[in-house]
N, CA, C and O atoms as a Maestro MAE file, in Angstrom:
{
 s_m_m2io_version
 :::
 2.0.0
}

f_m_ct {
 s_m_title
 :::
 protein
 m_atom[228] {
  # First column is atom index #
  i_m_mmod_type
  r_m_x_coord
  r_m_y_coord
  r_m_z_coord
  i_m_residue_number
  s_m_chain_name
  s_m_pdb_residue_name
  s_m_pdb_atom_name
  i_m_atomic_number
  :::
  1 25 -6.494 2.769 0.397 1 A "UNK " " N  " 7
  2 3 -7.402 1.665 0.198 1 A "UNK " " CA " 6
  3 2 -8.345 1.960 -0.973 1 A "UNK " " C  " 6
  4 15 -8.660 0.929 -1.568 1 A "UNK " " O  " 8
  5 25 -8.848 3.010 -1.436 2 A "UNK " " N  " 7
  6 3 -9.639 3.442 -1.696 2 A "UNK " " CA " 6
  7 2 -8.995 3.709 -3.597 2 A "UNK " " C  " 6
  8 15 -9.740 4.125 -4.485 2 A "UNK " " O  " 8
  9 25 -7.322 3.298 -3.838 3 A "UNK " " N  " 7
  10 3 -6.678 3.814 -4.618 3 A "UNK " " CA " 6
  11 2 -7.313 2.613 -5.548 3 A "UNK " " C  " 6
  12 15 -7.807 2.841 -6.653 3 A "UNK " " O  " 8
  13 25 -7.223 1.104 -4.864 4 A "UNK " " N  " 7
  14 3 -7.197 -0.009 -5.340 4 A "UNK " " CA " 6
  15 2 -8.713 -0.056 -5.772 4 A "UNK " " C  " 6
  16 15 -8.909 -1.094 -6.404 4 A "UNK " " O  " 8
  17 25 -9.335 0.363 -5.704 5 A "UNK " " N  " 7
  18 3 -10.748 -0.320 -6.175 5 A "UNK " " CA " 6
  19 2 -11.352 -0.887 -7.074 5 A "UNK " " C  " 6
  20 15 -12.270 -1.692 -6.919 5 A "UNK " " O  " 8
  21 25 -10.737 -0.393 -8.426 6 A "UNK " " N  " 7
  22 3 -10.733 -0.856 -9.853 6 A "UNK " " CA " 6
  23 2 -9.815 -1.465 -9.869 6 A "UNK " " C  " 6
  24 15 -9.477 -1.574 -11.048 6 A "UNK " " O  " 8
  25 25 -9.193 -1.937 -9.279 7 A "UNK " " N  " 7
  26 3 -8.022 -2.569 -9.567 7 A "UNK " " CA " 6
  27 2 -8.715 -4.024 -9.526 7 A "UNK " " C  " 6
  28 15 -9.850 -4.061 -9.051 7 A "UNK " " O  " 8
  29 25 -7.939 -5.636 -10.135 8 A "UNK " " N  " 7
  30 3 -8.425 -6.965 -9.775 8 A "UNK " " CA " 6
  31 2 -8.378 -7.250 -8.301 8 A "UNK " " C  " 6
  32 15 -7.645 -6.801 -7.420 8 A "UNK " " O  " 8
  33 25 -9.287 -8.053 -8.277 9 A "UNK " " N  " 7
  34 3 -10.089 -8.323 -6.749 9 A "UNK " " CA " 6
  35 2 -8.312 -9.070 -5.915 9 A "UNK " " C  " 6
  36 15 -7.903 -8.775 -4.792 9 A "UNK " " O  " 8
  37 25 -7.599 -10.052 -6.940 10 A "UNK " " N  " 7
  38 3 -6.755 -10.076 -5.691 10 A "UNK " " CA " 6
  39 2 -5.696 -8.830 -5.664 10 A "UNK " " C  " 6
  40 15 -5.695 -8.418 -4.504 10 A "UNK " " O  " 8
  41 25 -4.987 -8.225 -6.292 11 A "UNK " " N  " 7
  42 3 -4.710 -6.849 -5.713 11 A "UNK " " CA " 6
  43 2 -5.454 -6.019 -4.639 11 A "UNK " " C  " 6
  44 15 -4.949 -5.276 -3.797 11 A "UNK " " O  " 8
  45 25 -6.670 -6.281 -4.831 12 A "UNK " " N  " 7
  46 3 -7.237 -5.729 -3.751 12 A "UNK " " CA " 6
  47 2 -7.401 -6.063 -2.094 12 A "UNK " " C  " 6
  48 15 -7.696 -5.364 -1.125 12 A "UNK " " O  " 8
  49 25 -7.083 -7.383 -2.259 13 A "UNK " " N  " 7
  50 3 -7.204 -8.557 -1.089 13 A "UNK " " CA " 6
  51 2 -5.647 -8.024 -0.897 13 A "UNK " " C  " 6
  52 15 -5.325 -7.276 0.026 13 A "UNK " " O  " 8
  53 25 -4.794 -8.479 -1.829 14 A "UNK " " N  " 7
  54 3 -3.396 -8.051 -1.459 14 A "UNK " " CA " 6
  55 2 -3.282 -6.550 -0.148 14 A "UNK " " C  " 6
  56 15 -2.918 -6.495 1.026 14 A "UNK " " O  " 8
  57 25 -3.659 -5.816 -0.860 15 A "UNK " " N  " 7
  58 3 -3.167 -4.495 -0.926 15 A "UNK " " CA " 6
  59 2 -4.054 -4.223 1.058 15 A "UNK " " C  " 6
  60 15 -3.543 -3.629 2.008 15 A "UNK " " O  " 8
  61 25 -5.112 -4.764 1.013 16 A "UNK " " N  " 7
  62 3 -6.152 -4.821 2.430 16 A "UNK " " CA " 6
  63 2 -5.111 -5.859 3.645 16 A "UNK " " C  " 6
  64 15 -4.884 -5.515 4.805 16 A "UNK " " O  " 8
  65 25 -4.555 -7.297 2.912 17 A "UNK " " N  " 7
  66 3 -3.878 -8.019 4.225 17 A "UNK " " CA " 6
  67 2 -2.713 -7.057 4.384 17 A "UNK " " C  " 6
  68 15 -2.415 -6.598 5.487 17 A "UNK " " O  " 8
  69 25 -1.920 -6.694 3.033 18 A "UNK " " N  " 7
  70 3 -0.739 -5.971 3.501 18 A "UNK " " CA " 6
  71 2 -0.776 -4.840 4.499 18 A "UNK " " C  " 6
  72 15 -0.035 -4.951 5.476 18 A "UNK " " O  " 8
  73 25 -1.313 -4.082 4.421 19 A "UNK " " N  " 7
  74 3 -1.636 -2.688 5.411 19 A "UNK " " CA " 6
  75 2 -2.619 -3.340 7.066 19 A "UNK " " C  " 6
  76 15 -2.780 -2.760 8.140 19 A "UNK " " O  " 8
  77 25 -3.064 -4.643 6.634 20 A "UNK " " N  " 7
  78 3 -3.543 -5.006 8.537 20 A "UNK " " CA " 6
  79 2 -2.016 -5.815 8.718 20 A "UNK " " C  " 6
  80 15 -1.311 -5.580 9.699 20 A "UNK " " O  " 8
  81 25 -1.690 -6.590 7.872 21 A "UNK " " N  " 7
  82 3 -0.218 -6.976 8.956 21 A "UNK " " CA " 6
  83 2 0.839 -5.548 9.298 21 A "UNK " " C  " 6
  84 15 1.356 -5.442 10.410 21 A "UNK " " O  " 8
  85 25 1.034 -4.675 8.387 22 A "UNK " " N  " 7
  86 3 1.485 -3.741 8.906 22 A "UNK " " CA " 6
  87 2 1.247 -2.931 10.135 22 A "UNK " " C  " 6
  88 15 2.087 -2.452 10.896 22 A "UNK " " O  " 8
  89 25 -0.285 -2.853 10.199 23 A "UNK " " N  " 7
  90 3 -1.024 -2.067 11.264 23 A "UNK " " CA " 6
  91 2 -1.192 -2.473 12.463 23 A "UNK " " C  " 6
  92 15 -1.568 -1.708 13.351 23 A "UNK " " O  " 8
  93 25 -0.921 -3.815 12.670 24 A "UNK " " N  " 7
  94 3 -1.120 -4.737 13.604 24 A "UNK " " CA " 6
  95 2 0.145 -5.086 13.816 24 A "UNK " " C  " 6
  96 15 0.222 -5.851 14.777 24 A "UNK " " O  " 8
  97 25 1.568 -4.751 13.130 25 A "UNK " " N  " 7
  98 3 2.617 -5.104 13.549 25 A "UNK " " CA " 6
  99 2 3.801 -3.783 14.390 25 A "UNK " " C  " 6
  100 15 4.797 -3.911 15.102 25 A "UNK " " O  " 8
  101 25 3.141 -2.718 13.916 26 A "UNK " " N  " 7
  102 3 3.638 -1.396 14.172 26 A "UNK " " CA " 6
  103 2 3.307 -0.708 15.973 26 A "UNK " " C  " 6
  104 15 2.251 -0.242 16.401 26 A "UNK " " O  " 8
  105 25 4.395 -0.852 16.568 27 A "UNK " " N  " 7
  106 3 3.932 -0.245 18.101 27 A "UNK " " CA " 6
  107 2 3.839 1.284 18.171 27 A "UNK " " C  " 6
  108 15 4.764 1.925 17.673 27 A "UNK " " O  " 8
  109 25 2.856 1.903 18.715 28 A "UNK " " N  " 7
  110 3 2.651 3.248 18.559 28 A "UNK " " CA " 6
  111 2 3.906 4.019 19.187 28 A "UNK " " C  " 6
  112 15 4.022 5.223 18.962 28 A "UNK " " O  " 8
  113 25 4.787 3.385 19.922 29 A "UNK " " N  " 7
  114 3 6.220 3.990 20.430 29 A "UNK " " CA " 6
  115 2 6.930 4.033 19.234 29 A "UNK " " C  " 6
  116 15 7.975 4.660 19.405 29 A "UNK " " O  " 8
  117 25 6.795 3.616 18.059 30 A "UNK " " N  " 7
  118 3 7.638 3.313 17.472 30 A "UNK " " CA " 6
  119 2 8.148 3.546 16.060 30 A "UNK " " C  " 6
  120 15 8.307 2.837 15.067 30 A "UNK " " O  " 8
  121 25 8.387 5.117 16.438 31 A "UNK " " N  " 7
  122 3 8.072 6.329 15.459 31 A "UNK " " CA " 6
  123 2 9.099 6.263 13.947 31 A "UNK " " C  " 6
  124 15 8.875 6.789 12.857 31 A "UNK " " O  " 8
  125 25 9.834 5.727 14.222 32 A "UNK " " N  " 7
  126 3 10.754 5.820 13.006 32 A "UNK " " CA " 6
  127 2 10.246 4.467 12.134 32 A "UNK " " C  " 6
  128 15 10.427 4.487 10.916 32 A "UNK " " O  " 8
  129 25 9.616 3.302 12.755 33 A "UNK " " N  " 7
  130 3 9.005 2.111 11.998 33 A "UNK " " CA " 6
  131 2 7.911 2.469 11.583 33 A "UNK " " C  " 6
  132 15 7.407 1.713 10.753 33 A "UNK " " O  " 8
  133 25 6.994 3.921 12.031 34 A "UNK " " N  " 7
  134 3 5.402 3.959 11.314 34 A "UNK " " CA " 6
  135 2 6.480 5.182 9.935 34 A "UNK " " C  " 6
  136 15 6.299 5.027 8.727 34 A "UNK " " O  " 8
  137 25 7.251 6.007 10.358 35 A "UNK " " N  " 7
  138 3 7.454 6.890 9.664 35 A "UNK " " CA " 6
  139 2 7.750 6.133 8.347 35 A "UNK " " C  " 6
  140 15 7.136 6.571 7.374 35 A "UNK " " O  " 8
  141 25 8.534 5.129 8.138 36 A "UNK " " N  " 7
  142 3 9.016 4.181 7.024 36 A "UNK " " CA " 6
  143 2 8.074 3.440 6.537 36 A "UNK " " C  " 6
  144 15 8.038 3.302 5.314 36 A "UNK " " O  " 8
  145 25 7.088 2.786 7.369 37 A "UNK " " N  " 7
  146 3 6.044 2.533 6.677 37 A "UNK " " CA " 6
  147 2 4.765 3.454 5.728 37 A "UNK " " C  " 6
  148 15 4.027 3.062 4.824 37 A "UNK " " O  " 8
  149 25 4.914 4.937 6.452 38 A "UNK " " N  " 7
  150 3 4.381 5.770 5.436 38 A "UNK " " CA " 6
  151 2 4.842 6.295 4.509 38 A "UNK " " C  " 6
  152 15 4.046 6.675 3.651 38 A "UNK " " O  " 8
  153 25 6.295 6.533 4.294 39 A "UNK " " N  " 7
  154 3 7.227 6.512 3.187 39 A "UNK " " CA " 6
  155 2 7.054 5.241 2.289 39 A "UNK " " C  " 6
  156 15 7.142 5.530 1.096 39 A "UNK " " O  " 8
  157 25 6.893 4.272 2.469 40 A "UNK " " N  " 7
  158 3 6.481 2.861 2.197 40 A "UNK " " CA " 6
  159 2 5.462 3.372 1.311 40 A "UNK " " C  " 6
  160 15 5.613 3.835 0.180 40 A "UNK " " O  " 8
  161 25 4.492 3.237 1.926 41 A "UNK " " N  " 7
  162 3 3.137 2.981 1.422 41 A "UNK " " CA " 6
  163 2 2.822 4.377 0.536 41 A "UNK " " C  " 6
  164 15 2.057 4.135 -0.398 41 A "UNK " " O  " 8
  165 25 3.225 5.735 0.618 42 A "UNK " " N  " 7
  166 3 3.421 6.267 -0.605 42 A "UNK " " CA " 6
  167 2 3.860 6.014 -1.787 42 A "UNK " " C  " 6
  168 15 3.292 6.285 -2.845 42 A "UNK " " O  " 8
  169 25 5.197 5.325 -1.593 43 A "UNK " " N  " 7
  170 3 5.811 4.916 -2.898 43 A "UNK " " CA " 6
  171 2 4.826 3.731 -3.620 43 A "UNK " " C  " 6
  172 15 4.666 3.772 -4.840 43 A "UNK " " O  " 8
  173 25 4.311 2.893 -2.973 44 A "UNK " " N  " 7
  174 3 3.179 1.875 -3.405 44 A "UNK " " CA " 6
  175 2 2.291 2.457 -4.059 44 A "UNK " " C  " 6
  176 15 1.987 2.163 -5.215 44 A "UNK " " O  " 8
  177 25 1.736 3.427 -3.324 45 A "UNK " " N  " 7
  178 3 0.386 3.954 -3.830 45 A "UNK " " CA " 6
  179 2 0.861 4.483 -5.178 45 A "UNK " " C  " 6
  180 15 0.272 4.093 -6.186 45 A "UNK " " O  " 8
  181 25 2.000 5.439 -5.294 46 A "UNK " " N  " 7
  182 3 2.006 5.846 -6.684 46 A "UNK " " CA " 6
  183 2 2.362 5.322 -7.611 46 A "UNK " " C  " 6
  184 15 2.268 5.780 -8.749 46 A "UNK " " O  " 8
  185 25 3.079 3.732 -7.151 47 A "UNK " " N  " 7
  186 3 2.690 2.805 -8.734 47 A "UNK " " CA " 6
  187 2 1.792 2.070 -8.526 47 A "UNK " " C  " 6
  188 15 1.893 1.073 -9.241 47 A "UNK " " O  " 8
  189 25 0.720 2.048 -7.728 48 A "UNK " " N  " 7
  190 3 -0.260 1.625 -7.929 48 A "UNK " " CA " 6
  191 2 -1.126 2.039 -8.703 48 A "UNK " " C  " 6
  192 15 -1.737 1.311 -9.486 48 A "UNK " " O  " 8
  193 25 -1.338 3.634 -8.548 49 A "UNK " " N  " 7
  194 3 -1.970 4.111 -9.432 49 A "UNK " " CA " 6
  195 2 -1.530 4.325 -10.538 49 A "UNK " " C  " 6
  196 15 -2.369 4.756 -11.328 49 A "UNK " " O  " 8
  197 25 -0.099 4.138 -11.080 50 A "UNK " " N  " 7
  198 3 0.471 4.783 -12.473 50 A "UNK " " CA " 6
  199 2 0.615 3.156 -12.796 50 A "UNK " " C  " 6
  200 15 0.986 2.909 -13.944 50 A "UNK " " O  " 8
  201 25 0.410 2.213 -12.077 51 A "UNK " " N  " 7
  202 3 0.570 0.625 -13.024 51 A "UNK " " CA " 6
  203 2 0.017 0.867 -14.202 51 A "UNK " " C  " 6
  204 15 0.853 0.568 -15.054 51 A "UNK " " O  " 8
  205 25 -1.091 1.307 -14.764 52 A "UNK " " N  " 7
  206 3 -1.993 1.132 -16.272 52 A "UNK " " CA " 6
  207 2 -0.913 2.082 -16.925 52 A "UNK " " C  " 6
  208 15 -0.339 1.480 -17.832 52 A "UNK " " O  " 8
  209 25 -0.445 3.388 -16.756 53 A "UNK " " N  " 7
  210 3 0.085 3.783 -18.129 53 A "UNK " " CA " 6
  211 2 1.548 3.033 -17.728 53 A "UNK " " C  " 6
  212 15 1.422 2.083 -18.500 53 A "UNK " " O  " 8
  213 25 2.382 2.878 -17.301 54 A "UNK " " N  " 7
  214 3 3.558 2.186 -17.385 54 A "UNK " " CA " 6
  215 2 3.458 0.822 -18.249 54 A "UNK " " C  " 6
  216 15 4.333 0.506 -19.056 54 A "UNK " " O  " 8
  217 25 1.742 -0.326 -17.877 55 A "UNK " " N  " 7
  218 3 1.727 -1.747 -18.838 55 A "UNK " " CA " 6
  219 2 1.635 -0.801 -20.160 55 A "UNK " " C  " 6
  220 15 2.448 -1.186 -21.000 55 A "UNK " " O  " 8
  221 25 1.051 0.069 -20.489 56 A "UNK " " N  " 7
  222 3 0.470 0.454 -21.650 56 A "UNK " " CA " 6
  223 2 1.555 1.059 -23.079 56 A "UNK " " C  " 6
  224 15 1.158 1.266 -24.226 56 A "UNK " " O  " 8
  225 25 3.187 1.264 -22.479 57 A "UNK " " N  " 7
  226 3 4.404 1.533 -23.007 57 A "UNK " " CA " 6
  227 2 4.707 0.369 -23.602 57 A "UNK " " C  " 6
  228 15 5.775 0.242 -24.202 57 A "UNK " " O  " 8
  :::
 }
 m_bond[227] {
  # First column is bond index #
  i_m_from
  i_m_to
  i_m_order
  :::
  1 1 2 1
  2 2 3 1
  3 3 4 2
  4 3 5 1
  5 5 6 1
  6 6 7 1
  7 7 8 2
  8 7 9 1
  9 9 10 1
  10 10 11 1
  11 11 12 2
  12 11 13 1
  13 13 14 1
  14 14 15 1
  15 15 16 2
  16 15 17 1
  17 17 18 1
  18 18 19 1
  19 19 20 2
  20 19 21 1
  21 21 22 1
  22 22 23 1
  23 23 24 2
  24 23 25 1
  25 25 26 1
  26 26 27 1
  27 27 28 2
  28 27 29 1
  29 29 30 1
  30 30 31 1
  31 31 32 2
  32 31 33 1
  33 33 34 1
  34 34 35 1
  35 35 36 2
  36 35 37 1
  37 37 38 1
  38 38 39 1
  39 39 40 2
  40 39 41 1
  41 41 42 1
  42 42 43 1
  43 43 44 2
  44 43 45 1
  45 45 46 1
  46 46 47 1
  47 47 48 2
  48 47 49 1
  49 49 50 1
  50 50 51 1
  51 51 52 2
  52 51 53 1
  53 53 54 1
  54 54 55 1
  55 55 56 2
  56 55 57 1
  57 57 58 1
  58 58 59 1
  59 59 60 2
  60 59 61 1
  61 61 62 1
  62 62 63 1
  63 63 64 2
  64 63 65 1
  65 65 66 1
  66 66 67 1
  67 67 68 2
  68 67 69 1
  69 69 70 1
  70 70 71 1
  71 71 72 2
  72 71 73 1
  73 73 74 1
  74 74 75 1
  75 75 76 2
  76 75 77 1
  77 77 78 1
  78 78 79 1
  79 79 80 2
  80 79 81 1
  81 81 82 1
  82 82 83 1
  83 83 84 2
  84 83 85 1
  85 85 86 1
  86 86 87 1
  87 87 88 2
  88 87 89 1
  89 89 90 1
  90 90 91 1
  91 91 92 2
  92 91 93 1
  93 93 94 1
  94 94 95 1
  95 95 96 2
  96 95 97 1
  97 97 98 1
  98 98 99 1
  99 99 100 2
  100 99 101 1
  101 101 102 1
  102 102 103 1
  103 103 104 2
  104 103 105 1
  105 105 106 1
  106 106 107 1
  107 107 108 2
  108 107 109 1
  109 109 110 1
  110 110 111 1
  111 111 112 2
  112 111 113 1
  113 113 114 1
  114 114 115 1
  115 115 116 2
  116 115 117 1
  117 117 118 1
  118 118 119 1
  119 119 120 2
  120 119 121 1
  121 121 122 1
  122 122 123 1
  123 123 124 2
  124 123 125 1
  125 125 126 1
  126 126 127 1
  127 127 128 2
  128 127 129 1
  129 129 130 1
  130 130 131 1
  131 131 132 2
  132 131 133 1
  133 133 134 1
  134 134 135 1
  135 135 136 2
  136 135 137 1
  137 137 138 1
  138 138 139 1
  139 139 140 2
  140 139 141 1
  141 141 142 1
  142 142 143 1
  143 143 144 2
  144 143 145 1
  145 145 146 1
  146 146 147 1
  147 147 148 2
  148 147 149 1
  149 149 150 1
  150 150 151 1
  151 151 152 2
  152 151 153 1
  153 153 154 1
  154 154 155 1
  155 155 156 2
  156 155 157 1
  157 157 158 1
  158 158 159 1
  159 159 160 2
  160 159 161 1
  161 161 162 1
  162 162 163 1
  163 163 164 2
  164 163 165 1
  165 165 166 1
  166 166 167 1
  167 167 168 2
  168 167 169 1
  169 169 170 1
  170 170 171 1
  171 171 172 2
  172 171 173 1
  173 173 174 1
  174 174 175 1
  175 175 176 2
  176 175 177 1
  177 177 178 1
  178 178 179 1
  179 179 180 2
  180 179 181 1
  181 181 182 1
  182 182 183 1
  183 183 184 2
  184 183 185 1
  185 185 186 1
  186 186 187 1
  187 187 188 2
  188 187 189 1
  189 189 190 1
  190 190 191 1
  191 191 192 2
  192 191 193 1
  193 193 194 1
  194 194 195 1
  195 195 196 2
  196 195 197 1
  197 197 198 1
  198 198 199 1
  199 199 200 2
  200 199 201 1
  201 201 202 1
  202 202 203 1
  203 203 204 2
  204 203 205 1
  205 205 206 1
  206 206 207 1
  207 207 208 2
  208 207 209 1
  209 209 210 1
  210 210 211 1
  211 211 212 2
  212 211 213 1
  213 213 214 1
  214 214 215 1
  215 215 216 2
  216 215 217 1
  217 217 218 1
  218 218 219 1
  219 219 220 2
  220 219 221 1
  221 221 222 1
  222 222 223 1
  223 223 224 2
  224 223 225 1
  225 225 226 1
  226 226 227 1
  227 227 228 2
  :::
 }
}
């Protein structure tokens, strides 16, 4: 959450509904759907943060 901050306000709105529908959709039994969602949300985060030099090529 904390990756997005400088980022534009709706990326930021984005990036906040995406992770409560996730969080709110995920049953704590339900270990191989949180495990993929944190595999998920790594891969996000690191083009989230590398979006500026990738536009900048």
């Amino acid at each position: 959450m904390r990756a997005c901050d400088g980022k534009p306000a709706s990326t930021r709105e984005n990036v906040r509904n995406t992770f409560r529908e996730h969080a709110a959709s995920a049953k704590r039994s339900n270990v191989f759907y949180i495990e993929w969602l944190m595999r998920r949300g790594k891969r996000q985060l690191y083009y989230l943060q590398n979006a500026d030099k990738v536009s900048k090529l």
